[in-house]
ROPAGU-50183 format. One record per atom (N, C-alpha, C, O, CB): residue number from 1; atom name; x, y, z. Coordinates in pm, whole numbers. Glycine has a CB too. Example, Ala and Ser with C-alpha at 12.3 -4.5 7.8 and 13.67 -1.06 7.14 Angstrom:
2
+------+------+--------+--------+--------+
| bafi | nugu |     px |     py |     pz |
+------+------+--------+--------+--------+
|    1 |    N |   1319 |   -569 |    780 |
|    1 |   CA |   1230 |   -450 |    780 |
|    1 |    C |   1320 |   -330 |    780 |
|    1 |    O |   1424 |   -332 |    846 |
|    1 |   CB |   1131 |   -447 |    905 |
|    2 |    N |   1285 |   -225 |    708 |
|    2 |   CA |   1367 |   -106 |    714 |
|    2 |    C |   1290 |      3 |    787 |
|    2 |    O |   1341 |    114 |    804 |
|    2 |   CB |   1408 |    -60 |    572 |
+------+------+--------+--------+--------+
***
This chain:
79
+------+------+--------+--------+--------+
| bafi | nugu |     px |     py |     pz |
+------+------+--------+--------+--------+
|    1 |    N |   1945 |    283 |   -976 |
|    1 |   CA |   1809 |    250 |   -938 |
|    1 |    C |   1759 |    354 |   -837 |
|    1 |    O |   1821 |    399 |   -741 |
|    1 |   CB |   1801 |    105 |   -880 |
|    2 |    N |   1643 |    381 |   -875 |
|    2 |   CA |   1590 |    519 |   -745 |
|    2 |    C |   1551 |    452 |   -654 |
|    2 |    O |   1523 |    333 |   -667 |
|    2 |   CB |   1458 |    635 |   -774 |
|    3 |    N |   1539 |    525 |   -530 |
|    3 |   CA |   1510 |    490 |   -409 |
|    3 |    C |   1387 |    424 |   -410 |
|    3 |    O |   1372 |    335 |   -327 |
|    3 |   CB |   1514 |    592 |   -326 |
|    4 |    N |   1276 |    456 |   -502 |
|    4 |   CA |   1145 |    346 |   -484 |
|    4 |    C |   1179 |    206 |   -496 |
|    4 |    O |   1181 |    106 |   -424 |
|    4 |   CB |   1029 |    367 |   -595 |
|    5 |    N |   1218 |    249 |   -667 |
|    5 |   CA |   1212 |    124 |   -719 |
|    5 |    C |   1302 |     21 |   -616 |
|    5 |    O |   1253 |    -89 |   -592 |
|    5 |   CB |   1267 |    132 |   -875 |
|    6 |    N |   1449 |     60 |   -547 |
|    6 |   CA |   1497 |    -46 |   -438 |
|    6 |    C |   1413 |    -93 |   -324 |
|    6 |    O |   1438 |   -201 |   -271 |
|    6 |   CB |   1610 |      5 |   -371 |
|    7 |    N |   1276 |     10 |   -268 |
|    7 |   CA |   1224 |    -39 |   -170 |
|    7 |    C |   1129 |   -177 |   -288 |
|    7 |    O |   1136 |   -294 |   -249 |
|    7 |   CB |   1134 |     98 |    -66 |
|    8 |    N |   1078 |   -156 |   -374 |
|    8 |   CA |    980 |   -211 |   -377 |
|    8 |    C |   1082 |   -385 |   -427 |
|    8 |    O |   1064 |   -493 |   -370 |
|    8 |   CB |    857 |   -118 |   -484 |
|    9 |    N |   1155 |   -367 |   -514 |
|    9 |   CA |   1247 |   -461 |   -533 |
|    9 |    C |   1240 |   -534 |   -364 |
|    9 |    O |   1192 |   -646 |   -345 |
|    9 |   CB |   1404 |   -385 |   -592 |
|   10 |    N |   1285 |   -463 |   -275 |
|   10 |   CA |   1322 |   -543 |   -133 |
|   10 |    C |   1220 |   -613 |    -97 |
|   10 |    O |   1232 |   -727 |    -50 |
|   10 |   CB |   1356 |   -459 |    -11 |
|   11 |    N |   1096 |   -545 |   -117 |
|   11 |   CA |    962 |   -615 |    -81 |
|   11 |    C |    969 |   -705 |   -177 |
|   11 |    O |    964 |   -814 |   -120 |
|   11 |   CB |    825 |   -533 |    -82 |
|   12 |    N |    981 |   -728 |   -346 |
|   12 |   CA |    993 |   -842 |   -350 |
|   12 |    C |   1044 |   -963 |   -381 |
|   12 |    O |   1020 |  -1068 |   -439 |
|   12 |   CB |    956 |   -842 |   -361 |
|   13 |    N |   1138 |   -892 |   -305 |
|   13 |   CA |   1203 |  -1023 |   -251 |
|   13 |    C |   1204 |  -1071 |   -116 |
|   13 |    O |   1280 |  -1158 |    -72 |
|   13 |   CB |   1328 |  -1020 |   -275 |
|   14 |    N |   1106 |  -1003 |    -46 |
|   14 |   CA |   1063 |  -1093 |     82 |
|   14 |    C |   1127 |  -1024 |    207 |
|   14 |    O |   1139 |  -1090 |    310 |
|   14 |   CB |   1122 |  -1260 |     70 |
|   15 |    N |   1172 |   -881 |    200 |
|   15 |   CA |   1217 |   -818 |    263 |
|   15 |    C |   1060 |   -747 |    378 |
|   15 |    O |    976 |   -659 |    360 |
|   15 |   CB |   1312 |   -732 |    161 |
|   16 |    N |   1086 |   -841 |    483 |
|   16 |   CA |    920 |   -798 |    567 |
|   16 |    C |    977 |   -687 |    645 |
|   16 |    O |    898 |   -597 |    675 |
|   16 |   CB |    831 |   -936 |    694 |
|   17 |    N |   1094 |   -677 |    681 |
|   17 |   CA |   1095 |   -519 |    763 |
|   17 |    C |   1069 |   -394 |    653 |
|   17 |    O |    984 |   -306 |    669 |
|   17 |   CB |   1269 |   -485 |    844 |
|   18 |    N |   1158 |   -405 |    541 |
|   18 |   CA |   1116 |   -249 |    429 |
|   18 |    C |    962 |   -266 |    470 |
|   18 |    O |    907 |   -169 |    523 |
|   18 |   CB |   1151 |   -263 |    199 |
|   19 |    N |    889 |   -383 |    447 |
|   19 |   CA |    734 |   -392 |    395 |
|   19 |    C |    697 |   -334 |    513 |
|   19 |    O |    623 |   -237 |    499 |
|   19 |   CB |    655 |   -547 |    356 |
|   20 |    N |    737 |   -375 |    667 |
|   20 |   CA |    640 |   -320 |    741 |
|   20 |    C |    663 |   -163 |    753 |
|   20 |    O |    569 |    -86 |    777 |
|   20 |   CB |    636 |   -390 |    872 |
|   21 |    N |    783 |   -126 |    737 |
|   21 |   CA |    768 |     49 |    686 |
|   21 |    C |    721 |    105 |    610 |
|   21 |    O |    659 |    209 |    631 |
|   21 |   CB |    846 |    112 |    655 |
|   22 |    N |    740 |     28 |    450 |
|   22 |   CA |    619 |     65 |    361 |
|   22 |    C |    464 |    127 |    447 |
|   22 |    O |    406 |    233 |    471 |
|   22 |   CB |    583 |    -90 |    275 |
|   23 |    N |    451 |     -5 |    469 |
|   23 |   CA |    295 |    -37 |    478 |
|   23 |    C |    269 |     49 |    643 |
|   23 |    O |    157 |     21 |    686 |
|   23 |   CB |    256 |   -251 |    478 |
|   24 |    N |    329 |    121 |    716 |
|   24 |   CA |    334 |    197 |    842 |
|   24 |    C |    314 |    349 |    749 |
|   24 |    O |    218 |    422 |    773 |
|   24 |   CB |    500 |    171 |    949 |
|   25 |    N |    376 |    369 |    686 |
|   25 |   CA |    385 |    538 |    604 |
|   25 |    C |    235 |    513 |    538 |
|   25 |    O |    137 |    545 |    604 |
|   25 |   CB |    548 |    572 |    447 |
|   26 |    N |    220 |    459 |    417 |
|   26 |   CA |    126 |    453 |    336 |
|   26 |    C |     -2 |    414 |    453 |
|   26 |    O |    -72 |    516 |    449 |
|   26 |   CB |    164 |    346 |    210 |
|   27 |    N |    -36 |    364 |    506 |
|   27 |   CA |   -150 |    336 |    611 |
|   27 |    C |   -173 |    470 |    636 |
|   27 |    O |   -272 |    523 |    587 |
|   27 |   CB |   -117 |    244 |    751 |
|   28 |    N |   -102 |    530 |    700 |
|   28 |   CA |   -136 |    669 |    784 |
|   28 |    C |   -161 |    771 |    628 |
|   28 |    O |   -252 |    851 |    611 |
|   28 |   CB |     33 |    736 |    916 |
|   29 |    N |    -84 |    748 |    559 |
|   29 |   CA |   -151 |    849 |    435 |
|   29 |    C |   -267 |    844 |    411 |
|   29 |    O |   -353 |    928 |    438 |
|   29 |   CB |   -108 |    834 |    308 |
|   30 |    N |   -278 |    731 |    351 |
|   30 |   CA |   -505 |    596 |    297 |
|   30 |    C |   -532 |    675 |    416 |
|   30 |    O |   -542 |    793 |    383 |
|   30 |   CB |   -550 |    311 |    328 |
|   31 |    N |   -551 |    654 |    556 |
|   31 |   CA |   -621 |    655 |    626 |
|   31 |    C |   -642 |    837 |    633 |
|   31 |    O |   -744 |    892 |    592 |
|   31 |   CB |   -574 |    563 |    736 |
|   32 |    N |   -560 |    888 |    673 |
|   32 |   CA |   -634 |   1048 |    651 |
|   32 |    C |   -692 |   1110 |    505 |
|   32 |    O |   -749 |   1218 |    488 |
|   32 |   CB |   -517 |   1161 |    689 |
|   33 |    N |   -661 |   1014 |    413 |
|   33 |   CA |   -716 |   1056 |    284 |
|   33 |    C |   -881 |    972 |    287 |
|   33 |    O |   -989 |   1030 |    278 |
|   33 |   CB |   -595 |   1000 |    142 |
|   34 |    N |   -866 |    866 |    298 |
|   34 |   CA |  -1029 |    815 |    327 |
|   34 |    C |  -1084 |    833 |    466 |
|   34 |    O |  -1154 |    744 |    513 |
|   34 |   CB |  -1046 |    653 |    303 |
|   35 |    N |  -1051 |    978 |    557 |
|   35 |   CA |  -1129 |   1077 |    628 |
|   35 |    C |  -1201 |   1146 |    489 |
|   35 |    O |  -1316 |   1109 |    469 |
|   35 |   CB |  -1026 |   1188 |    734 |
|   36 |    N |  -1166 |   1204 |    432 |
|   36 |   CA |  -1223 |   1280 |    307 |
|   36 |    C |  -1371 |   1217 |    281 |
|   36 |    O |  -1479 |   1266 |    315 |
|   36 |   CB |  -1118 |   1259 |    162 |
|   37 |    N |  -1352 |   1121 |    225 |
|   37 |   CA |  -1474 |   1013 |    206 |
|   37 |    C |  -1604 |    992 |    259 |
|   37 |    O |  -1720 |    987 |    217 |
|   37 |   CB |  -1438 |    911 |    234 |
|   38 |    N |  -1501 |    974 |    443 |
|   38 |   CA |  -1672 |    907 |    468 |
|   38 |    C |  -1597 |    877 |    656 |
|   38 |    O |  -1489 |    820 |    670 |
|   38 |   CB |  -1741 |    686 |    322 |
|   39 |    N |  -1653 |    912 |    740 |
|   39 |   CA |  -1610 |    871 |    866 |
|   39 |    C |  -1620 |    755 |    942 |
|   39 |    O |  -1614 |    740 |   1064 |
|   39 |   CB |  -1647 |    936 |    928 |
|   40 |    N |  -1636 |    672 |    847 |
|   40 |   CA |  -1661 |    509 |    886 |
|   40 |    C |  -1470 |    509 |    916 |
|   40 |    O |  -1388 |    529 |    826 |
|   40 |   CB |  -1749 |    368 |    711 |
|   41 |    N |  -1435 |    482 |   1064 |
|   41 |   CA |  -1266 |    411 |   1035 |
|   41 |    C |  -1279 |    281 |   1036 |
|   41 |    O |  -1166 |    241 |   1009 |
|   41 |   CB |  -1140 |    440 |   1151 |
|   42 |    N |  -1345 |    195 |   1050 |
|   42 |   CA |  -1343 |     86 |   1074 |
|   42 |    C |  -1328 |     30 |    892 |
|   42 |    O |  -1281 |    -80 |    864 |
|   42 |   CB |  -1474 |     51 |   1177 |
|   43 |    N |  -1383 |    138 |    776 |
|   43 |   CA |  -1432 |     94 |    643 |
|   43 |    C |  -1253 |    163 |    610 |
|   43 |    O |  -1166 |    132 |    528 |
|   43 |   CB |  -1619 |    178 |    560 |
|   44 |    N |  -1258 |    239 |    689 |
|   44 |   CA |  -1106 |    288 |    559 |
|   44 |    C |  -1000 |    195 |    619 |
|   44 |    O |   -908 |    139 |    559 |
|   44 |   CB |  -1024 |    500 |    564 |
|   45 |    N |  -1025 |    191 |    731 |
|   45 |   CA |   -868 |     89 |    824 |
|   45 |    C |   -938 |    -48 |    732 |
|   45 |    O |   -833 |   -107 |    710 |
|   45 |   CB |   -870 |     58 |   1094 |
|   46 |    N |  -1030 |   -120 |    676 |
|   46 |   CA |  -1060 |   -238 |    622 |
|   46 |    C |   -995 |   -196 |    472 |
|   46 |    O |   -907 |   -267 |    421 |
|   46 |   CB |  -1229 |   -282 |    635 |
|   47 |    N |  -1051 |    -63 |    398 |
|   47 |   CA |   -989 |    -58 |    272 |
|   47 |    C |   -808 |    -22 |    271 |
|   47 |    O |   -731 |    -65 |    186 |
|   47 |   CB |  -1079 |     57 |    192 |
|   48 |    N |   -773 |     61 |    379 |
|   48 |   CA |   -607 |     82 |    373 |
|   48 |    C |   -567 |    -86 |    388 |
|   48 |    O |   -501 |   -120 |    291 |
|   48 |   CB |   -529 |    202 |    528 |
|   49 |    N |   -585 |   -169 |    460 |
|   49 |   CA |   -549 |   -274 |    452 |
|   49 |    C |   -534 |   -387 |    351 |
|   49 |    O |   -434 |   -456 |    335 |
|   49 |   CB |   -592 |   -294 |    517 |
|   50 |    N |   -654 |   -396 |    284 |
|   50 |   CA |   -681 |   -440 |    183 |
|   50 |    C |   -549 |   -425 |     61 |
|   50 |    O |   -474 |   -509 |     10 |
|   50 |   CB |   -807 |   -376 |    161 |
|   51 |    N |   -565 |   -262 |     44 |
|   51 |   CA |   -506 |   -238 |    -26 |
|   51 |    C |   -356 |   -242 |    -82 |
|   51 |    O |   -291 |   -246 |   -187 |
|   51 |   CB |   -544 |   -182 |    -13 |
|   52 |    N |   -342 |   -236 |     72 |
|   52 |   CA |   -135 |   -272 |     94 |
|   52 |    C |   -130 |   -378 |     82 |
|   52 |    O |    -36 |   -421 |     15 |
|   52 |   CB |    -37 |   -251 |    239 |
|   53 |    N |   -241 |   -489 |    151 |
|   53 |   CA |   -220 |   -647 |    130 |
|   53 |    C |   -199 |   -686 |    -18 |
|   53 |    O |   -124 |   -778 |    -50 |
|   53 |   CB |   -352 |   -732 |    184 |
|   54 |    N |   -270 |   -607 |   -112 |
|   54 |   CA |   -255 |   -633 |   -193 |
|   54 |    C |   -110 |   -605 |   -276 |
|   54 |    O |    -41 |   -687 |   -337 |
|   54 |   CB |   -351 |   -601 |   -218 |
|   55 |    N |    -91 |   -470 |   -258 |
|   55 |   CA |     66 |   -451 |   -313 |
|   55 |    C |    175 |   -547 |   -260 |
|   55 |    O |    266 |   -595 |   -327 |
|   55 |   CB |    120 |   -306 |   -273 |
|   56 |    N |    147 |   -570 |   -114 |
|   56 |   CA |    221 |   -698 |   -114 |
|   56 |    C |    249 |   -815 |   -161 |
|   56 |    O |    360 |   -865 |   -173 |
|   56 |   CB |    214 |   -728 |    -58 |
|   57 |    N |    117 |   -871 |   -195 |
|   57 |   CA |    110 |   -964 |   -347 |
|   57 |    C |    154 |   -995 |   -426 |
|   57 |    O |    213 |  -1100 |   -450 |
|   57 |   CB |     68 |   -958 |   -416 |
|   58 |    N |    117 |   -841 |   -534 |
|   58 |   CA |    195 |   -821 |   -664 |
|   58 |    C |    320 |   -835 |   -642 |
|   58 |    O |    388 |   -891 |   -728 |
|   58 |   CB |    179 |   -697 |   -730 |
|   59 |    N |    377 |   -791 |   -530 |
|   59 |   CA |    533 |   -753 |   -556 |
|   59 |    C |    578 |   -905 |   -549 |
|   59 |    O |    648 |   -954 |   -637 |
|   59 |   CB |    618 |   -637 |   -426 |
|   60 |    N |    529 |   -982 |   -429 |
|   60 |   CA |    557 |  -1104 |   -426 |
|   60 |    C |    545 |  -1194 |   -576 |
|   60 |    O |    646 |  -1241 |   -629 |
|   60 |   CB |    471 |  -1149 |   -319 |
|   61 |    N |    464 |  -1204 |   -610 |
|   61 |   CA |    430 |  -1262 |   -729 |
|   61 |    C |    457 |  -1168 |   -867 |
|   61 |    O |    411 |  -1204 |   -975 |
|   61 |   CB |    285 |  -1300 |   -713 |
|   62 |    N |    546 |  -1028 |   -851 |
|   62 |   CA |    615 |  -1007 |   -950 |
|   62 |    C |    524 |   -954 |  -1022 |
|   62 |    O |    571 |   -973 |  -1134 |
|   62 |   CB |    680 |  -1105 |  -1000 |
|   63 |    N |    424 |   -898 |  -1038 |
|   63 |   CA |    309 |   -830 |  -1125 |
|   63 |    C |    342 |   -727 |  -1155 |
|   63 |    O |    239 |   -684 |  -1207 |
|   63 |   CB |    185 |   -810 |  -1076 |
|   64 |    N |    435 |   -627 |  -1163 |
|   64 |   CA |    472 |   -525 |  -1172 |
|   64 |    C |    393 |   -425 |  -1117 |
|   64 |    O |    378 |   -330 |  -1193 |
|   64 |   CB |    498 |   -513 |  -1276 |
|   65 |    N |    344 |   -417 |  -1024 |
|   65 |   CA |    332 |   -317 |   -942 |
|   65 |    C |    410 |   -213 |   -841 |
|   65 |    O |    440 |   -240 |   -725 |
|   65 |   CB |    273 |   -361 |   -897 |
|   66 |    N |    431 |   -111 |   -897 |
|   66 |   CA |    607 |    -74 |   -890 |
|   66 |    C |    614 |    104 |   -813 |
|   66 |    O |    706 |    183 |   -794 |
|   66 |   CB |    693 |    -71 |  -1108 |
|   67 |    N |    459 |    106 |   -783 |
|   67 |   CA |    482 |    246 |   -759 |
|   67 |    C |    349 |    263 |   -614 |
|   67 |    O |    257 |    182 |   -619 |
|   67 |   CB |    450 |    356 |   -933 |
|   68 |    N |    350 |    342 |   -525 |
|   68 |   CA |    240 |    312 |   -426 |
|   68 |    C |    129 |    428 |   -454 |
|   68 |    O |     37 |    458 |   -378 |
|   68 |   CB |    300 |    315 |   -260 |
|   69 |    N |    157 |    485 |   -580 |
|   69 |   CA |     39 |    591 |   -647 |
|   69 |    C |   -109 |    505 |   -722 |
|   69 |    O |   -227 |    540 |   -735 |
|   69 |   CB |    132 |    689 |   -795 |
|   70 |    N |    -35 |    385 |   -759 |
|   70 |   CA |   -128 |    290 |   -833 |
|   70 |    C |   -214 |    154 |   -672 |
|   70 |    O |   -302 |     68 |   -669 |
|   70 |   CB |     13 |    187 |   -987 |
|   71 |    N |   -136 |    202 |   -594 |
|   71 |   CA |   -204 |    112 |   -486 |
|   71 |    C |   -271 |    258 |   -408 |
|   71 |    O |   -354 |    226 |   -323 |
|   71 |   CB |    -74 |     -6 |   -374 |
|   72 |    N |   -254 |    382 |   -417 |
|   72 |   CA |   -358 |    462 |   -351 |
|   72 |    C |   -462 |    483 |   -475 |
|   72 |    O |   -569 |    527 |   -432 |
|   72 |   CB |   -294 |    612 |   -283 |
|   73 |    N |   -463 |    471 |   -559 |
|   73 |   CA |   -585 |    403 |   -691 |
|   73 |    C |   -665 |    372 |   -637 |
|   73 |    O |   -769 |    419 |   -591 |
|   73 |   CB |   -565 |    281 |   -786 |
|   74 |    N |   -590 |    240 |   -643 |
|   74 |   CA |   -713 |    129 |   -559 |
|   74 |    C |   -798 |     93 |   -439 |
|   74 |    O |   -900 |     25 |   -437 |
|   74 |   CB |   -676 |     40 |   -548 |
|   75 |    N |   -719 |    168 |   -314 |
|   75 |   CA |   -754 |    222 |   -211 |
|   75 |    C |   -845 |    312 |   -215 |
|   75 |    O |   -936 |    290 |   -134 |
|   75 |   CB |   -671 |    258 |   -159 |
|   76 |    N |   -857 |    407 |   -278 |
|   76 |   CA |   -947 |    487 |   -327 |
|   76 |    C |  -1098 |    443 |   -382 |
|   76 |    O |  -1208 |    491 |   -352 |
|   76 |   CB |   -878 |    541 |   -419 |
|   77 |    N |  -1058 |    320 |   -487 |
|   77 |   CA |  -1192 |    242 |   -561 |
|   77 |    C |  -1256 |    182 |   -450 |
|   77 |    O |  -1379 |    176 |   -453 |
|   77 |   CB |  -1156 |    116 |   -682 |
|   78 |    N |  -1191 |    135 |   -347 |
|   78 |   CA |  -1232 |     45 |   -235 |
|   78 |    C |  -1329 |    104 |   -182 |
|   78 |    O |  -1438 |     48 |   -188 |
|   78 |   CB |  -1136 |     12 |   -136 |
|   79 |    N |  -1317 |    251 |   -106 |
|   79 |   CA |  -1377 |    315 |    -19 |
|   79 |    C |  -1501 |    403 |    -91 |
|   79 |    O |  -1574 |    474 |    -21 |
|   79 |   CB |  -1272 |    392 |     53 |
+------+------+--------+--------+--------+
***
C-alpha cells in the first residue's frame, strides 16, 4: 500500500492526529494557491476549510475519496 493511500485509510478510520497533519500541510498549500485568485483571506481560509472538512467526510463515510488532488478540485471550484 503507498504511503497515501495508508494516510487516507488512517483518516478513515478515525485516525484525528494523521487528519490534523493532513489538513495542517494541505491548508497552507489551498491557502497560497487561492492567493492566486483573489486577496480576500478570510474567503480562501473559509474555502481551504470547507474543503478539507469535506475530505474528512468522505473518508469517514467511505466515499472513495482517496487522493488530496481531487479535494484541491474542489477547493478551487469554491473560490
Amino acid at each position: 500500500m503507498l504511503v497515501e493511500q495508508r494516510v487516507w485509510h488512517q483518516i478513515a478510520n478515525g485516525d484525528k492526529n494523521v487528519y490534523a497533519l493532513v489538513y495542517r500541510d494541505l491548508f497552507s498549500r489551498f491557502f497560497n494557491h487561492g492567493r492566486k485568485f483573489t486577496s480576500d483571506t478570510l474567503l480562501i481560509e473559509d474555502a481551504a476549510q470547507e474543503a478539507l472538512c469535506y475530505c474528512g467526510k468522505a473518508e469517514a463515510n467511505s466515499t472513495g475519496l482517496k487522493t488530496w488532488k481531487l479535494i484541491f478540485i474542489q477547493f478551487t471550484a469554491i473560490i
